[in-house]
N, C-alpha and C positions, 0 to 999 in steps of 0.2 A: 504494500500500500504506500503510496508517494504522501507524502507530507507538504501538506501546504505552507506555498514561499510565505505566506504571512506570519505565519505561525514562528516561525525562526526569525524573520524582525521583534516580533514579541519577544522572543525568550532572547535570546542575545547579550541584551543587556542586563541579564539577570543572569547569564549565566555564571558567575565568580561566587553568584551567591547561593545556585541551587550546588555549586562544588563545593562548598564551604566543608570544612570539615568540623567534625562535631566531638564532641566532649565523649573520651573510654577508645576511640580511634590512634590507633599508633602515628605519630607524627613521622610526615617524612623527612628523611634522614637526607639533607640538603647540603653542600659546601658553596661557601660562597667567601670572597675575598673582605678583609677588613681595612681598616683605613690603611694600614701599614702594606697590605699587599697579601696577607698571612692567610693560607687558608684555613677556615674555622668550620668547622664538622660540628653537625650535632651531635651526634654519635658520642662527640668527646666532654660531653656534660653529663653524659648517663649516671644517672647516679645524687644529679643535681635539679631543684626546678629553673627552667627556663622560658623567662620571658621576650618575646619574638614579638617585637611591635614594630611594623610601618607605618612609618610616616611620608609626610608627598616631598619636602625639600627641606634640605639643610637651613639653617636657619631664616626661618617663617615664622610670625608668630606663636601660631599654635604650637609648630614644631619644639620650637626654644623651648615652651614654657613646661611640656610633655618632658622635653630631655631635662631640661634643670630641676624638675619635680622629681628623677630617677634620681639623679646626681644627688640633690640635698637629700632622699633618703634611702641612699645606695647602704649606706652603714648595715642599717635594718634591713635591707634586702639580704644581702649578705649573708646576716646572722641567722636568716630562715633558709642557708642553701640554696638558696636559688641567685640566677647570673642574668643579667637584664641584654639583650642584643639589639640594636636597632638598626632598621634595615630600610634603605631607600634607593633612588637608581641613580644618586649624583655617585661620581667616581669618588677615589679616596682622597684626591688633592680637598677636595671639597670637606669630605666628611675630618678629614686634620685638621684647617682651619677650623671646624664647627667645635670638633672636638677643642682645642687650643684655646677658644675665645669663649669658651664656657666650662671647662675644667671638666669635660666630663672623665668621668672616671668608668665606660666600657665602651666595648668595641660599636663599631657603625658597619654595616656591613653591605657592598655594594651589588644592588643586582640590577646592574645594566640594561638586562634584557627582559626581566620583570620573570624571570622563569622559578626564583625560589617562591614569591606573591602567589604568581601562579599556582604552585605545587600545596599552598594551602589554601585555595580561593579565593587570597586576598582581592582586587578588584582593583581597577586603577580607572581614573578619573579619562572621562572621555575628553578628545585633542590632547589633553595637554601630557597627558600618561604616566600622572607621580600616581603612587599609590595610593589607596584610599587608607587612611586613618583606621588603623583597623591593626587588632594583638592576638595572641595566641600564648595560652600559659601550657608550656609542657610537662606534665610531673617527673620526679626521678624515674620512673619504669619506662618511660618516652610515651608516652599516653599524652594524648590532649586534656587537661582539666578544665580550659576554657576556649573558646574562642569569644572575641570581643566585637562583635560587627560593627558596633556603633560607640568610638571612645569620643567620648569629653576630653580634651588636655587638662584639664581645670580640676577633674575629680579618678582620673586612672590610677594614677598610684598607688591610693588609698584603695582603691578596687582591687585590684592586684595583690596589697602586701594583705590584704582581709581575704580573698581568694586561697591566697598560697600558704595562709595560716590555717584555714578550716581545712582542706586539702591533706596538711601536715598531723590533724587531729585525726586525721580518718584513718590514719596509720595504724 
């Protein structure tokens, strides 16, 4: 049976989000380059929670205010085992200075081609092609505990370290 062309303008642009992947789903196991050029594996946190948030560009409002919210409570992130990643498609000259002009203290991690986004449905913004605002909590067993379709800069953090602490009781 042929599938009508309309039908697929419809879904289209949904589609990042019917891929979305959902919470007890094994996260895939992605490498992608950090600011320094270093390849960074998932693989190689097993054991830790990992938080995977895209954002659309290096320092943009929301963006800043998303990363210096990690940064001022990276301490306590820390303390709960888990490693915060942030992942965008400016190169790493880009994510150095971003890193640099705001002390952040983890890696940025570049995906060019928007194929790591992809691999968790992230979704990326039509023309202009940054990512959409959008996280992913991994637990230690590499399981999804969260995905986040819809983040606030203003209020993730706190979502997150409340996230990654109920998570940790469920042990």
């Amino acid at each position: 049976m042929k599938k009508p062309k309309w039908l697929a303008k419809i879904l289209v642009p949904f589609a990042p989000l019917l891929m979305a992947i959902s919470a007890g789903t094994p996260a895939p196991n992605f490498t992608a380059k950090n600011q320094d050029g270093k390849d960074i594996h998932l693989a190689d946190y097993k054991g830790k929670f990992v938080l995977i948030y895209f954002y659309p560009k290096d320092d943009t409002p929301g963006c800043t205010k998303e990363a210096c919210d990690f940064r001022d409570r990276f301490t306590e992130i820390k303390k709960l085992n888990a490693v915060v990643l942030g992942v965008s498609r400016q190169n790493g000259e880009s994510h150095k200075k971003f890193i640099a002009k705001h002390k952040l203290p983890f890696d940025l991690l570049v995906d060019a081609d928007g194929s790591v986004a992809k691999s968790f449905g992230v979704g990326t913004m039509p023309v202009v092609g940054f990512h959409h605002r959008q996280s992913i909590l991994v637990g230690p067993d590499g399981k999804v505990v969260s995905f986040y379709e819809s983040v606030d800069p203003e209020k993730h953090v706190a979502e997150v370290i409340a996230d990654i602490k109920k998570a940790g009781e469920k042990k």
